[in-house]
Short mmCIF file of the C-alpha atoms (twelve columns), coordinates in Angstrom:
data_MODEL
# 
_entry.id   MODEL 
# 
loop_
_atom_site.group_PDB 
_atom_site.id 
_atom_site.type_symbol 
_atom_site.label_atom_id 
_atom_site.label_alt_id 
_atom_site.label_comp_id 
_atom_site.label_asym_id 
_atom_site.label_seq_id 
_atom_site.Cartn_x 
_atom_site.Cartn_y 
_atom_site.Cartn_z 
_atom_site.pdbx_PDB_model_num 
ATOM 1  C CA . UNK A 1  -11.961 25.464  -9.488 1 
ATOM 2  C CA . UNK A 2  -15.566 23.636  -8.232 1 
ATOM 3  C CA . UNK A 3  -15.384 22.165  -4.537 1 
ATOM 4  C CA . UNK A 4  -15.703 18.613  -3.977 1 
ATOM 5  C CA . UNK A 5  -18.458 17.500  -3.013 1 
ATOM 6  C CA . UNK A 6  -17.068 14.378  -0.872 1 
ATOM 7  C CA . UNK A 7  -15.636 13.797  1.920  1 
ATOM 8  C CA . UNK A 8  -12.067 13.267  2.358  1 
ATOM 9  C CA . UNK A 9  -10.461 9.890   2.670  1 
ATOM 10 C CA . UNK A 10 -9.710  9.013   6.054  1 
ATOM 11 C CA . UNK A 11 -8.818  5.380   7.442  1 
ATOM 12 C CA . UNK A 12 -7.770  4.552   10.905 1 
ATOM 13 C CA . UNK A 13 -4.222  2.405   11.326 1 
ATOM 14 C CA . UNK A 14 -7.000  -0.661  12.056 1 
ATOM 15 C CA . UNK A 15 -8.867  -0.324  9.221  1 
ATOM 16 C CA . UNK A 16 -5.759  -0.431  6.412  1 
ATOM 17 C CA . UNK A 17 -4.368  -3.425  8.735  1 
ATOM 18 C CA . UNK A 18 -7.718  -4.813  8.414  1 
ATOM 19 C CA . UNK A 19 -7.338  -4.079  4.255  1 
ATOM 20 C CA . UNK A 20 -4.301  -5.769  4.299  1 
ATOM 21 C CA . UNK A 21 -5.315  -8.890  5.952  1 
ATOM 22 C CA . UNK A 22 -7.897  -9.421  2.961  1 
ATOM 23 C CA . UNK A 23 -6.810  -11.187 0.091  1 
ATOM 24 C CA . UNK A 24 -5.937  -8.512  -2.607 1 
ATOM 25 C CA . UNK A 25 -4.316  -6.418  0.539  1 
ATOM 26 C CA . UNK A 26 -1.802  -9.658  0.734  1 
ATOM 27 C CA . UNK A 27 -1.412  -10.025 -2.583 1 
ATOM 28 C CA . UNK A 28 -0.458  -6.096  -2.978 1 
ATOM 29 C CA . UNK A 29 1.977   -6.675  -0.494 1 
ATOM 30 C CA . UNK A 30 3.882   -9.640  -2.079 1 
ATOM 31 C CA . UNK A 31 4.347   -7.496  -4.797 1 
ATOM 32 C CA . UNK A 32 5.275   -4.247  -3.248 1 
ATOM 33 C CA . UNK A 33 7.780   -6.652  -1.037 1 
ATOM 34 C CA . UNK A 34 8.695   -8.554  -4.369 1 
ATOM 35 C CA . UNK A 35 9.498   -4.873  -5.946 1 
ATOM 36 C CA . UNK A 36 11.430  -3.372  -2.764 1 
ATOM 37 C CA . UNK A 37 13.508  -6.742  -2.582 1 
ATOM 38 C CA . UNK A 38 14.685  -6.025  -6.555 1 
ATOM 39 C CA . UNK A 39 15.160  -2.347  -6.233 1 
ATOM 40 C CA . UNK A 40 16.944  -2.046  -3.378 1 
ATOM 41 C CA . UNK A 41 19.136  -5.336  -4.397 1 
ATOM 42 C CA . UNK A 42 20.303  -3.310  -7.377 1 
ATOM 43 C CA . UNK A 43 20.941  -0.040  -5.513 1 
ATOM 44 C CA . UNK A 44 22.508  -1.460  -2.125 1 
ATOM 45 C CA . UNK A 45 23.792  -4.799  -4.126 1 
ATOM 46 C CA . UNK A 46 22.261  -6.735  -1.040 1 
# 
């Protein structure tokens, strides 16, 4: 198998809190706290 030729991904803790603070990083959020909030209501029955 061929080596990559790019670098790996690395982001500090400030940059993804950074990502998040954007728009689509709130939005991706809601829905991944939207998702959690049904899943775990129909495992735990909270």
């Amino acid at each position: 198998m061929a080596e990559s030729s790019t670098a790996p991904l690395t982001l500090s803790t400030g940059t993804l809190a950074a990502w998040f603070a954007t728009p689509l990083g709130r939005y991706l959020l809601e829905r991944e706290q939207a998702y959690f909030d049904r899943t775990l209501a129909d495992i735990f029955g909270f």
